[in-house]
Z-matrix of the N, CA and C atoms (Angstrom, degrees):
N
C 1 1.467
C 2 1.535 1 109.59
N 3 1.453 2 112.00 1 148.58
C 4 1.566 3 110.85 2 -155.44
C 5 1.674 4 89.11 3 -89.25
N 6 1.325 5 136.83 4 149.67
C 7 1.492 6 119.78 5 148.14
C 8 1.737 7 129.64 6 -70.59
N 9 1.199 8 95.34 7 135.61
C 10 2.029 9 94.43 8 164.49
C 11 1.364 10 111.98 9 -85.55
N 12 1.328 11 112.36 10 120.77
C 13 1.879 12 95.74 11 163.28
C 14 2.189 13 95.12 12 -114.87
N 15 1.523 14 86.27 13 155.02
C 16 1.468 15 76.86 14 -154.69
C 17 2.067 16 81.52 15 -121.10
N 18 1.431 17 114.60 16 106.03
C 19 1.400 18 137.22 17 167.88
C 20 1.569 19 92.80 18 -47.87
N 21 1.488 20 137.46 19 114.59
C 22 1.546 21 148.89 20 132.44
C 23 1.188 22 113.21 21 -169.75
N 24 1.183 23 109.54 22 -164.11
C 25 1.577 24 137.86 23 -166.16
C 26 1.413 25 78.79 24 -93.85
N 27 1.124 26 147.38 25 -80.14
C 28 1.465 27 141.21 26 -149.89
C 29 1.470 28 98.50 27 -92.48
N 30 1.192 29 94.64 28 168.95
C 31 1.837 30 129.67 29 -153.66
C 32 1.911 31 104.05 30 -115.16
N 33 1.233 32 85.92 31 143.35
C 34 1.983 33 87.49 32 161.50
C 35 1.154 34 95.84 33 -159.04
N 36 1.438 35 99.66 34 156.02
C 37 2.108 36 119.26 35 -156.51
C 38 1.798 37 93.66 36 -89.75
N 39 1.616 38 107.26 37 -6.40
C 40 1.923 39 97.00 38 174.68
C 41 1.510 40 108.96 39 -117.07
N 42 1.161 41 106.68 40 41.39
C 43 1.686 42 124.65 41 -174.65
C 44 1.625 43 118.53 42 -129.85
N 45 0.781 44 108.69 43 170.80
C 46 1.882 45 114.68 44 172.96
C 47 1.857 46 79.66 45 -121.56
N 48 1.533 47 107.31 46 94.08
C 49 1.583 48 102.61 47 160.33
C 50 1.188 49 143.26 48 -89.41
N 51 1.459 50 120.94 49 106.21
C 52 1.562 51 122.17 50 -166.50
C 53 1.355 52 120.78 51 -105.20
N 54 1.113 53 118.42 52 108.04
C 55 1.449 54 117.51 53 -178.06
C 56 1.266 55 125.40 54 -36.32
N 57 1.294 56 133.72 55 121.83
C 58 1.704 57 115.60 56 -172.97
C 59 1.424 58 97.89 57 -120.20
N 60 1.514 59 131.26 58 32.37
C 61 1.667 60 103.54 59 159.74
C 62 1.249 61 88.22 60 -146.30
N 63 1.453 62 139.26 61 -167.98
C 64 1.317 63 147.08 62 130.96
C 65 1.413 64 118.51 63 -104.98
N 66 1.123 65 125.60 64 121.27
C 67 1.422 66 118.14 65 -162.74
C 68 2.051 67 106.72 66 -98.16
N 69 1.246 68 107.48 67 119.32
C 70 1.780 69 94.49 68 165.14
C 71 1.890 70 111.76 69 -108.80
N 72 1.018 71 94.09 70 111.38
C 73 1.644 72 94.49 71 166.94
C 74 1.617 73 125.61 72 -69.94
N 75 1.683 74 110.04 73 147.73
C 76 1.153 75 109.09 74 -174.86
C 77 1.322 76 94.20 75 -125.10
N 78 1.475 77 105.08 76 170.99
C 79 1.272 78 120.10 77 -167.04
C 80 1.751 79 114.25 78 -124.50
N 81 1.547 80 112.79 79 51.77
C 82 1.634 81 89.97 80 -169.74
C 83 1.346 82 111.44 81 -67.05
N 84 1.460 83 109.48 82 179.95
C 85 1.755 84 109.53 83 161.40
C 86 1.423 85 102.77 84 -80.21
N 87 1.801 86 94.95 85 146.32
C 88 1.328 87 117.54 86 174.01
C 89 1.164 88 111.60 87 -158.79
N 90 1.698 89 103.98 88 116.43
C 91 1.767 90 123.59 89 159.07
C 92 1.279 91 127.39 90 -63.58
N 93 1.675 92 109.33 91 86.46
C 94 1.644 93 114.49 92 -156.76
C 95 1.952 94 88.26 93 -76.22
N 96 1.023 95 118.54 94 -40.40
C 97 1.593 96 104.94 95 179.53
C 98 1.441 97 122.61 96 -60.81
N 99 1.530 98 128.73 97 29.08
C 100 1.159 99 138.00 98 -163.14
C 101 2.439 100 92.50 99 -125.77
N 102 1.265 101 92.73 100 -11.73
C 103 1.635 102 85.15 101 -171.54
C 104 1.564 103 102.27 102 -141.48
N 105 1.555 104 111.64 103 154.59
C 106 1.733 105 110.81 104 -172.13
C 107 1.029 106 99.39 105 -102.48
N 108 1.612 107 143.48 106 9.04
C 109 1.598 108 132.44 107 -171.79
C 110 1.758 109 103.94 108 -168.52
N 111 1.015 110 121.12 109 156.65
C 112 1.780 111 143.99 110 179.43
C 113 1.421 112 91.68 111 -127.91
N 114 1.943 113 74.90 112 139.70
C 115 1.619 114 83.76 113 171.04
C 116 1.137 115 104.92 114 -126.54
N 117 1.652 116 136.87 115 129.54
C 118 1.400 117 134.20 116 -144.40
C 119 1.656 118 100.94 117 -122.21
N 120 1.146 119 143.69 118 109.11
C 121 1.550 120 124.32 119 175.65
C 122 1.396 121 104.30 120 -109.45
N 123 1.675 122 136.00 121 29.97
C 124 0.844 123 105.51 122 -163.66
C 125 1.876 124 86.96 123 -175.09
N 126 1.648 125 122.82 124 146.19
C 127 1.326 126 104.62 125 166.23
C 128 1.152 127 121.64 126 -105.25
N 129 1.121 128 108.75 127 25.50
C 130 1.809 129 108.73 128 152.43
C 131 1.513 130 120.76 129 -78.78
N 132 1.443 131 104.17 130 -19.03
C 133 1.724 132 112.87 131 -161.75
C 134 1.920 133 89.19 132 -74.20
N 135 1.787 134 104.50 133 -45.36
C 136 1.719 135 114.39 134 179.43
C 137 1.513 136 84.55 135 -31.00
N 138 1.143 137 104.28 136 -102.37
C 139 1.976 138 141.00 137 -167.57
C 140 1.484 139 93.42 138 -8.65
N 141 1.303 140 137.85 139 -67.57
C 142 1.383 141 157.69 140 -178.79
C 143 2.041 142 99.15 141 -40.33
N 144 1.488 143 100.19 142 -42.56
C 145 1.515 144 97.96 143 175.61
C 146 1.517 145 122.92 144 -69.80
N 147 1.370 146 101.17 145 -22.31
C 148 1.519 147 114.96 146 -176.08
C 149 1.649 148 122.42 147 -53.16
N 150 1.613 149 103.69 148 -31.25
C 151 1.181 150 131.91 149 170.49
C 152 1.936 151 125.74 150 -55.78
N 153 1.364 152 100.58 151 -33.52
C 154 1.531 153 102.09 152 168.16
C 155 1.380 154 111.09 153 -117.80
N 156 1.260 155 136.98 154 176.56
C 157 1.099 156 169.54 155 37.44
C 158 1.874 157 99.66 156 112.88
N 159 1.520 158 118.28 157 72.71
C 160 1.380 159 83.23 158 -158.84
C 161 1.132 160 117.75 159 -78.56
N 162 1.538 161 135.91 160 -25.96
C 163 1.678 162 137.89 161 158.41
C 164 1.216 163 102.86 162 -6.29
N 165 1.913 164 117.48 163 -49.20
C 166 1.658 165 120.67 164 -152.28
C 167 1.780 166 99.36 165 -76.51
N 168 0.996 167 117.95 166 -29.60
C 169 1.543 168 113.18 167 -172.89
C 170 1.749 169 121.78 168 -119.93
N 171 1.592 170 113.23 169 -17.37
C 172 1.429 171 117.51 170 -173.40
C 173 1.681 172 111.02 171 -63.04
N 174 1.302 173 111.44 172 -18.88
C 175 1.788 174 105.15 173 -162.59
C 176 1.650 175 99.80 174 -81.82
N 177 1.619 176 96.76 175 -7.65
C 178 1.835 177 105.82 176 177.07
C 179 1.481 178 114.73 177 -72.23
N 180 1.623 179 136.77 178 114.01
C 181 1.208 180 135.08 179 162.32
C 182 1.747 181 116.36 180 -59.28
N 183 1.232 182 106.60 181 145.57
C 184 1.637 183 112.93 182 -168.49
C 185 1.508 184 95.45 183 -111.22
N 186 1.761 185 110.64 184 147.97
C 187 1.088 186 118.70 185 153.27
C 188 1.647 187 108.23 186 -107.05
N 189 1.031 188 100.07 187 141.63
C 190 1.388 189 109.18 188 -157.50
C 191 1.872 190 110.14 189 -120.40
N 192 1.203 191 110.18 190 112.98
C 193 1.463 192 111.94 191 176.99
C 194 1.577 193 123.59 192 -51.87
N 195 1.533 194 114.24 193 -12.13
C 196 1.685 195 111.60 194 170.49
C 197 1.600 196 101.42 195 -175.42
N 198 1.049 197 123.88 196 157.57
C 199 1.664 198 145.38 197 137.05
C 200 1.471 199 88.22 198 11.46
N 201 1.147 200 115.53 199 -90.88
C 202 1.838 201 129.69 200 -143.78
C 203 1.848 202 75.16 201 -63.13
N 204 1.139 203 129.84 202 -104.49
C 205 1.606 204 120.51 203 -160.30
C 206 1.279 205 109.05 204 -27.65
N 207 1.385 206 123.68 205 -70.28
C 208 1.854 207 97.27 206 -167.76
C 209 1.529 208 107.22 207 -63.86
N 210 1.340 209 152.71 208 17.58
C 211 1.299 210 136.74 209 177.92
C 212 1.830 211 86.53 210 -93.92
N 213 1.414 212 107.10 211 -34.94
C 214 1.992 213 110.73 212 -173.07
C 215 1.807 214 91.00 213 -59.49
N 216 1.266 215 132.22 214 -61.54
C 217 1.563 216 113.80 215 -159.15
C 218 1.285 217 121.59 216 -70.21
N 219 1.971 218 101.35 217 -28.65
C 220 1.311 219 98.41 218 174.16
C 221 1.624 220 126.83 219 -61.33
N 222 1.690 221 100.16 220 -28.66
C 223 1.687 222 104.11 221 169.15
C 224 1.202 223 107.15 222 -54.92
N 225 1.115 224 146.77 223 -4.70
C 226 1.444 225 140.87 224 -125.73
C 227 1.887 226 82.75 225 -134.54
N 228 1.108 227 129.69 226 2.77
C 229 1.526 228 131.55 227 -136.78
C 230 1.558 229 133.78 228 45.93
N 231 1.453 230 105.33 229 2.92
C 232 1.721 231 104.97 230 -168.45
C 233 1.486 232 118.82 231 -83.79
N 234 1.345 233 117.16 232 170.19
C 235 1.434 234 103.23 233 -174.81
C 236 1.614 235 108.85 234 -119.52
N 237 1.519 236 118.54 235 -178.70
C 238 1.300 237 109.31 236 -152.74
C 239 1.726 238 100.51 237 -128.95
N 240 1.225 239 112.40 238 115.16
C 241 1.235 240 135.52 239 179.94
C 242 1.650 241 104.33 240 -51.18
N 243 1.211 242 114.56 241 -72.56
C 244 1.761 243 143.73 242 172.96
C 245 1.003 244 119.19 243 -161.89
N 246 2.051 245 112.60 244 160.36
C 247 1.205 246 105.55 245 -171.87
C 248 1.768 247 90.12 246 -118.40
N 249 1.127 248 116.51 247 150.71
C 250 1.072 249 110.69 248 149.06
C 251 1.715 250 138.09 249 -85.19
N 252 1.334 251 127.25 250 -167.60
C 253 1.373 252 141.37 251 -163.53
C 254 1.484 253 116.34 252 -64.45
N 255 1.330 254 121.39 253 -11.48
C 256 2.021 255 141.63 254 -138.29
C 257 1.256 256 114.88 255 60.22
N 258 1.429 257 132.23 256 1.36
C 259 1.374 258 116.63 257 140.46
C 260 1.401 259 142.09 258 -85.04
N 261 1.442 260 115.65 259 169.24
C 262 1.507 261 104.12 260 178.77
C 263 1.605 262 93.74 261 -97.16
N 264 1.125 263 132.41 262 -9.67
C 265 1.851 264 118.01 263 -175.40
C 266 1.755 265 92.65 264 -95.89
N 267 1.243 266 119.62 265 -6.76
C 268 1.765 267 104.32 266 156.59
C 269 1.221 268 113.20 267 -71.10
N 270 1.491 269 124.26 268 -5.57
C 271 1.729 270 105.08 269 -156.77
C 272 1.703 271 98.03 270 -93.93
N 273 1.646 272 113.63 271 -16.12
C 274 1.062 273 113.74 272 173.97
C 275 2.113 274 109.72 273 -46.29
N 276 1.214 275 112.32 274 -68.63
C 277 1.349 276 119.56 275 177.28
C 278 1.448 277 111.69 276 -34.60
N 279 1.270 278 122.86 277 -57.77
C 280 1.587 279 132.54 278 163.19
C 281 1.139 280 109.91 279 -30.40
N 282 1.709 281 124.46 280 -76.70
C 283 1.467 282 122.03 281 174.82
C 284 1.370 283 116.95 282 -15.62
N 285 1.136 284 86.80 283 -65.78
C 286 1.678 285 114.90 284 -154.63
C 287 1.724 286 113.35 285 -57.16
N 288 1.303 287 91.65 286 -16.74
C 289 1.903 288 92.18 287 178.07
C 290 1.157 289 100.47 288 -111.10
N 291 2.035 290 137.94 289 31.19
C 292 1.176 291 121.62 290 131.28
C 293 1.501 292 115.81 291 -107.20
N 294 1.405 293 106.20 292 168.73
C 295 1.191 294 125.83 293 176.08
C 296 1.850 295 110.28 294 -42.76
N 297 1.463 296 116.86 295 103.37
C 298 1.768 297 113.78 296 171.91
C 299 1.356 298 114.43 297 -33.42
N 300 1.021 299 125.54 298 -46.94
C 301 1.644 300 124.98 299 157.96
C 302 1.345 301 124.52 300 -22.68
N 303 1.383 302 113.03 301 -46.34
C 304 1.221 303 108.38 302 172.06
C 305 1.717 304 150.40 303 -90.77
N 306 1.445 305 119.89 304 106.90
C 307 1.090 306 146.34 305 -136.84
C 308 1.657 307 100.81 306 -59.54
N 309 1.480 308 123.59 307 136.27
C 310 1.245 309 133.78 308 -169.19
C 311 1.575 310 126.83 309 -140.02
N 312 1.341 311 117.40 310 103.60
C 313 1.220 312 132.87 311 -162.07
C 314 1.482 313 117.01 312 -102.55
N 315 1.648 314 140.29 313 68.49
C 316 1.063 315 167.04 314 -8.77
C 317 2.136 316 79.15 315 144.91
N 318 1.370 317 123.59 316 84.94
C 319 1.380 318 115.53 317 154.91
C 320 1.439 319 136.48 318 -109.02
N 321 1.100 320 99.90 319 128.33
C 322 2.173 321 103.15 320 -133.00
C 323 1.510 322 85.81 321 -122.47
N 324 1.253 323 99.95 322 170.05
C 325 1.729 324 125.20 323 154.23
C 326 1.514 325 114.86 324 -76.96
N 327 1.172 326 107.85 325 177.46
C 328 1.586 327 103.75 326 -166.42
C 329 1.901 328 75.66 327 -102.82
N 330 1.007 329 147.76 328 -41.93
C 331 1.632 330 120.84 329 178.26
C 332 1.666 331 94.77 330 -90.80
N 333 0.864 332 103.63 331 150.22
C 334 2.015 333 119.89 332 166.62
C 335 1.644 334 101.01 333 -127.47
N 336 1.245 335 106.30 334 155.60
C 337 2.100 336 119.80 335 157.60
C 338 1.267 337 90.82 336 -98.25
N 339 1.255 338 169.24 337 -99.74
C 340 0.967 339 172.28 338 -95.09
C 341 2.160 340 121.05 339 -106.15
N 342 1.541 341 103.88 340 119.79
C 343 1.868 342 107.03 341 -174.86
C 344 1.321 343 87.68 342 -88.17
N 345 1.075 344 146.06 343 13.41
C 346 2.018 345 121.09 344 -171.63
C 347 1.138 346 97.72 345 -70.54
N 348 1.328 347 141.63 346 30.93
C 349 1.811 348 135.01 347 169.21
C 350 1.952 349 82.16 348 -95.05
N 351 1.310 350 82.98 349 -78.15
C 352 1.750 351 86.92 350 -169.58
C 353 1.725 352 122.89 351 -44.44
N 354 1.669 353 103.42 352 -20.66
C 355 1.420 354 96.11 353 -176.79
C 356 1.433 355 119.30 354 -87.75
N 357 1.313 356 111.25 355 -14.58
C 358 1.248 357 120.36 356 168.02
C 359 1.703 358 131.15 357 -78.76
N 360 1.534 359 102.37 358 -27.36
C 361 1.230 360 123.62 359 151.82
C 362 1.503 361 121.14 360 -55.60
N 363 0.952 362 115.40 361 -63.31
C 364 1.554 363 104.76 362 161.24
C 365 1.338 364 152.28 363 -73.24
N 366 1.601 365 86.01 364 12.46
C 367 1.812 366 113.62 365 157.82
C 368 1.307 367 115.53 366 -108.73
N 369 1.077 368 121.03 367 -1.02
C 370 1.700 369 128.56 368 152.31
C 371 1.458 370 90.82 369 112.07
N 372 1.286 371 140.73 370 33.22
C 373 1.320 372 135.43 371 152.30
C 374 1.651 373 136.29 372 -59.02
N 375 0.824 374 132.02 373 125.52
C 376 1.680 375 113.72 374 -171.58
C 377 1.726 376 103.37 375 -99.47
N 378 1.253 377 83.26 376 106.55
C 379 1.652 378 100.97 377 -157.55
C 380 1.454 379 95.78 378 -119.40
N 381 1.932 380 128.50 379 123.54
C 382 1.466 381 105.70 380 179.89
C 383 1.561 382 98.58 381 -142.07
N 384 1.505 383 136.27 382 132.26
C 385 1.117 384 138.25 383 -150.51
C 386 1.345 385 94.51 384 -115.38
N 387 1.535 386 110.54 385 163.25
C 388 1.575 387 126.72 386 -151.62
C 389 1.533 388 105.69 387 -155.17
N 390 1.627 389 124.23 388 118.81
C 391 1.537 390 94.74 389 -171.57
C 392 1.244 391 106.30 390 -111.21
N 393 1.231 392 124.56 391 115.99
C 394 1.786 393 107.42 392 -160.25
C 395 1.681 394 97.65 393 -119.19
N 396 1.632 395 131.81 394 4.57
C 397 1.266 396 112.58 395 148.62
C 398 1.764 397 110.20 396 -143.34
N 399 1.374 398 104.82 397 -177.74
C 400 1.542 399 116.99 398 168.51
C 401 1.214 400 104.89 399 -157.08
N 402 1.768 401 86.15 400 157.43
C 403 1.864 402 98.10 401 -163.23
C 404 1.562 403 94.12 402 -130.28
N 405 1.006 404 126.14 403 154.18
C 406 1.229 405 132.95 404 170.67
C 407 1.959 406 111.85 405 -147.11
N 408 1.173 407 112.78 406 141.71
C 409 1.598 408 113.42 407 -162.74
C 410 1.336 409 111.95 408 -28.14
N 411 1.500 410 117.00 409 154.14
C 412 1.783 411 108.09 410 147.27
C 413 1.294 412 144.50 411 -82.82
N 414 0.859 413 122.44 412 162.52
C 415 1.851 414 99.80 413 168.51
C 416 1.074 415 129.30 414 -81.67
N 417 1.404 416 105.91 415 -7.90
C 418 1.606 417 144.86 416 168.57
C 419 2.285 418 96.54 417 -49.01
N 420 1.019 419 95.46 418 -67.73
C 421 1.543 420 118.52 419 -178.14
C 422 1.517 421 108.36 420 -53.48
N 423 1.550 422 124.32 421 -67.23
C 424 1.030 423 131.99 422 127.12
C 425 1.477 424 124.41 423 64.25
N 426 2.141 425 70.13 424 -109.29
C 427 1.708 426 103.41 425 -175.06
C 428 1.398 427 102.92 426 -117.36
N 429 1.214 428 120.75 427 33.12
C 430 1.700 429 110.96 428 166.89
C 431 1.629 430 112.37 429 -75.39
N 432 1.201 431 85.71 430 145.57
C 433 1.931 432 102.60 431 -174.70
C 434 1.692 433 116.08 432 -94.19
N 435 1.539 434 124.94 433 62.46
C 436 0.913 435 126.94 434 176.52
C 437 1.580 436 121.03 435 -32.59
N 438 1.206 437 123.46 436 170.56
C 439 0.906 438 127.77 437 145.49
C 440 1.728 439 129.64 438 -137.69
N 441 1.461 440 115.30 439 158.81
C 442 1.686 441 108.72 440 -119.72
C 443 1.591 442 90.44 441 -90.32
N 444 1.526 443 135.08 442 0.10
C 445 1.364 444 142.63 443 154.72
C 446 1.500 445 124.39 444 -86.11
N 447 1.564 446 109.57 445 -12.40
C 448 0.951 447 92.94 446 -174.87
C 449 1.546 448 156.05 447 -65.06
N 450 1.400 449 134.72 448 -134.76
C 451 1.732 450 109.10 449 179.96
C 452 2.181 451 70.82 450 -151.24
N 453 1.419 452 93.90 451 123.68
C 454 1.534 453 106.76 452 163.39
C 455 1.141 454 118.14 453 -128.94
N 456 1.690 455 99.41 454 146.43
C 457 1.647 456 106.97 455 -166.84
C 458 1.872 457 103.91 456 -114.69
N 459 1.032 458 114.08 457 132.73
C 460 1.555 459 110.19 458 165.93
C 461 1.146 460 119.27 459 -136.30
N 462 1.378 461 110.90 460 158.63
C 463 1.754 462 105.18 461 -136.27
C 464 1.766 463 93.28 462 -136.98
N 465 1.633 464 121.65 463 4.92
C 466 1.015 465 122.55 464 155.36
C 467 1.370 466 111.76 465 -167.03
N 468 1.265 467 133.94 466 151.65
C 469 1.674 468 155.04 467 160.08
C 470 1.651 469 96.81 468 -5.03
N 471 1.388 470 118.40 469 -73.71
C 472 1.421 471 133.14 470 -172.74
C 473 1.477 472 93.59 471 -39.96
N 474 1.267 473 121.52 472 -62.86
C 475 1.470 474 128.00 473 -150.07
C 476 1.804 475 113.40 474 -74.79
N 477 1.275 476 83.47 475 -1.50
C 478 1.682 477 95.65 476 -167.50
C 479 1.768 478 93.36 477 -108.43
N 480 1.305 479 113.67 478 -36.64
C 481 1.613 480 118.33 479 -176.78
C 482 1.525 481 100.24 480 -65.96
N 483 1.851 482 113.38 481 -39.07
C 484 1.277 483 109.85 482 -144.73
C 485 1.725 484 102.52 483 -82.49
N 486 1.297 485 117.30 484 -28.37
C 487 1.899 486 136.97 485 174.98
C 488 1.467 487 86.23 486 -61.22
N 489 1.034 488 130.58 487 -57.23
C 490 2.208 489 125.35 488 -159.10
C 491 1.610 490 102.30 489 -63.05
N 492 1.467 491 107.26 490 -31.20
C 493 1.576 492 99.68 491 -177.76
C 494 1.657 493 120.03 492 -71.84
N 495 1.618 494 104.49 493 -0.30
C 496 1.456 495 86.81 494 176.97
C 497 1.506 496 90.67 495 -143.50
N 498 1.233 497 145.05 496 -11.85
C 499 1.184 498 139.53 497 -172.42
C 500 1.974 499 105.90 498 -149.42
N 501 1.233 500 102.63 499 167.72
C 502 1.501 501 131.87 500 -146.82
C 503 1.636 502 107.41 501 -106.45
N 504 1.233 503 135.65 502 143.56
C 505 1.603 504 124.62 503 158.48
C 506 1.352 505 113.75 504 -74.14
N 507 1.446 506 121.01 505 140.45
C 508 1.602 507 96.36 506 164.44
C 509 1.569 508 107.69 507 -126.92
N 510 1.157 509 120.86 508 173.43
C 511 1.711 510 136.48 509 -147.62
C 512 1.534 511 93.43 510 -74.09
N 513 1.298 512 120.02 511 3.70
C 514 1.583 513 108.65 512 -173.48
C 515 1.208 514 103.01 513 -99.87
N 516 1.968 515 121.79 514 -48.98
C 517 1.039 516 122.04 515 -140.15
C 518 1.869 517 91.39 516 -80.87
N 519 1.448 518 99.32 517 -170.57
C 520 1.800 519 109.23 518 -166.38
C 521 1.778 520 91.05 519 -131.88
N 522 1.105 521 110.92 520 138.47
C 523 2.073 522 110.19 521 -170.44
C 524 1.198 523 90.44 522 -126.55
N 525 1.125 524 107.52 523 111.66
C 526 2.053 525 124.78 524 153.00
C 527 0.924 526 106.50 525 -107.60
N 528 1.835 527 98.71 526 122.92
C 529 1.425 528 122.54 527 167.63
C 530 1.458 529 111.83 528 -99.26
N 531 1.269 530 119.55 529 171.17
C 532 1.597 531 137.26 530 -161.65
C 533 1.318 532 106.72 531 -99.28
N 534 1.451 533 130.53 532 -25.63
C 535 1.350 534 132.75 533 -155.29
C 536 1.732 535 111.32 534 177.52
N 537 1.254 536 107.37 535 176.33
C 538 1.477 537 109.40 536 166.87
C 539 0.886 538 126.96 537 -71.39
N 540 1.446 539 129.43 538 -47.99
C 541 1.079 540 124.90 539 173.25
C 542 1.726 541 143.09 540 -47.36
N 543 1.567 542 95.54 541 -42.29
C 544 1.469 543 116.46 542 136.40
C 545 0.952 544 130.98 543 -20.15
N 546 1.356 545 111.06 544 -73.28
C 547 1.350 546 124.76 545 -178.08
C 548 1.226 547 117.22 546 -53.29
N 549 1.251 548 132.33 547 -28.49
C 550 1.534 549 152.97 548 175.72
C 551 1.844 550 95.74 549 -52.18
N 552 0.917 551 94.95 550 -34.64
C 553 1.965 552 100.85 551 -152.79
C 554 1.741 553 77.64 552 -94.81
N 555 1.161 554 159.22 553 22.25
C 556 1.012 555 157.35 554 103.72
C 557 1.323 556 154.66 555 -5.02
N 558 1.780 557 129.18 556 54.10
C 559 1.260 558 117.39 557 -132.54
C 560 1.737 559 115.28 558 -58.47
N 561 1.484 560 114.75 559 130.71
C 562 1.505 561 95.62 560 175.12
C 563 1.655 562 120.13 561 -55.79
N 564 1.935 563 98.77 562 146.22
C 565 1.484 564 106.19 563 167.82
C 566 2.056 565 78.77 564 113.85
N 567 1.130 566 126.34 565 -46.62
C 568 1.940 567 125.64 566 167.14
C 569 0.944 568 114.93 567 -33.22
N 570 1.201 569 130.90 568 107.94
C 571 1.447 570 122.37 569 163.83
C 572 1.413 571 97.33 570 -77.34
N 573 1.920 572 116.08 571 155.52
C 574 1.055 573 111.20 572 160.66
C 575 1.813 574 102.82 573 -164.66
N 576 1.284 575 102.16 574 176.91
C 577 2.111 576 111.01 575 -177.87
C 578 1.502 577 111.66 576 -108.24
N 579 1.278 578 102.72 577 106.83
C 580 1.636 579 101.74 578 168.08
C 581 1.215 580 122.70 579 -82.61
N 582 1.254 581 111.70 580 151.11
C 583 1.720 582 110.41 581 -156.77
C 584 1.375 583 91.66 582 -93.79
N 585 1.548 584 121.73 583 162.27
C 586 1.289 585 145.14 584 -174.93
C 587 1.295 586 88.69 585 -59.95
N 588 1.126 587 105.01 586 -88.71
C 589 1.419 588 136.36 587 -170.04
C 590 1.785 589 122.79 588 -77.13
N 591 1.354 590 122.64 589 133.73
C 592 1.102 591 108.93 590 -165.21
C 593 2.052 592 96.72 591 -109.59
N 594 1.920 593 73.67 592 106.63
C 595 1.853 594 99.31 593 -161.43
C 596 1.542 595 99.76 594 -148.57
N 597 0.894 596 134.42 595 142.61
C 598 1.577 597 142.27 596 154.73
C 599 1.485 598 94.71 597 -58.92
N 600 1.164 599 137.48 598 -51.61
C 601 1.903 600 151.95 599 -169.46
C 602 1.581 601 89.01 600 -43.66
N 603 1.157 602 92.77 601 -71.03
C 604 1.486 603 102.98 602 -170.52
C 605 1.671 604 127.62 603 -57.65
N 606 1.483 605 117.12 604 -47.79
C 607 1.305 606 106.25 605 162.72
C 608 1.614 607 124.49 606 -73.38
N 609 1.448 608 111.70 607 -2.21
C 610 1.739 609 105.88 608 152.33
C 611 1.177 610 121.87 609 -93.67
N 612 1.572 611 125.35 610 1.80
C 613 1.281 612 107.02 611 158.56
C 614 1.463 613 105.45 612 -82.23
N 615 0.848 614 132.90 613 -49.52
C 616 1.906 615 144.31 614 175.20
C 617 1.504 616 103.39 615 -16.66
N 618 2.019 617 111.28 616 -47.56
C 619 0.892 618 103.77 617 -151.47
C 620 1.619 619 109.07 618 -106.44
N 621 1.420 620 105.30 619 10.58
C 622 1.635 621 121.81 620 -173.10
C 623 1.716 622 68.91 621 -98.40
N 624 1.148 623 143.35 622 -71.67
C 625 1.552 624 132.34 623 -141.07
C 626 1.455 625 101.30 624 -52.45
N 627 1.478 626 118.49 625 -25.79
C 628 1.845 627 134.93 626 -169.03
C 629 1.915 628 94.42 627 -50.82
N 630 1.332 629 96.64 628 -40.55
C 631 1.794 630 113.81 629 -145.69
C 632 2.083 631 82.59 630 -57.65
């Protein structure tokens, strides 16, 4: 049987799970009574909320870039406006079917794959971004000890940049990505399987069907 090791921040019990970022959160100031909605693509952005005041920001509904983020705010007690597609260039379409009037507070990483802040801004959206963490590789990522059949899963752009800086694909192994965007971070000439669904669930079933 081939092994999966599955490149993210999160873990699964049918994986070899290796952390691929280290995340440090920041804390700027922020006047959450200044906006009627958060836009969450990510559950580090949740975790990052944990840090202030939650009275000051929970009565705010989130639009949420997938499943896995709005299940993070709702832990958080908050409720969920919409989710989008698992991208962040779907959330543009989302915007866009509320009222421009309504004020949008965008809490990101200090790198993003995705401009839908700016593209919505220049359709007259009041769109205002917030950077409340950064990740930079692990050492975890590093020094992992592949093996040269194996089946790897990556579950974002970063995590796919952060494996190339120290190690190679080779013609055996099988690469499941999480999404499109991902896939972008893809060296050409790679073959690889995009998951249906943008789920960790889902690219281990992909990669049990490999077996």
């Amino acid at each position: 049987m081939r092994s999966i090791y599955l490149f993210s921040i999160s873990s699964h019990p049918d994986a070899i799970s290796i952390n691929s970022l280290d995340i440090t959160f920041l804390k700027p100031e922020i006047d959450f009574s200044k906006y009627d909605t958060l836009i969450i693509t990510s559950k580090q952005a949740s975790k990052a909320l944990t840090q202030y005041e939650k009275e000051s920001y929970i009565h705010l509904p989130a639009l949420c870039v997938s499943v896995a983020s709005a299940k993070s705010y709702e832990e958080l007690g908050g409720k969920i406006l919409d989710i989008g597609g698992g991208y962040g260039d779907n959330l543009l379409a989302k915007i866009k079917s509320y009222p421009k009037k309504k004020k949008w507070l965008y809490l990101r990483a200090k790198v993003v794959a995705s401009d839908f802040v700016s593209l919505c801004q220049k359709e007259g959206y009041d769109v205002d971004e917030v950077v409340v963490y950064e990740s930079d590789c692990s050492q975890a990522i590093a020094e992992a000890e592949v093996e040269k059949n194996a089946i790897l899963i990556f579950t974002s752009p970063s995590s796919v940049n952060c494996y190339l800086k120290n190690h190679t694909f080779t013609q055996e192994q099988s690469i499941i990505v999480i999404g499109k965007t991902t896939a972008k971070t893809v060296p050409d000439g790679v073959n690889y399987l995009l998951s249906d669904k943008t789920s960790i669930q889902s690219c281990i079933e992909i990669a049990k069907a490999l077996f």
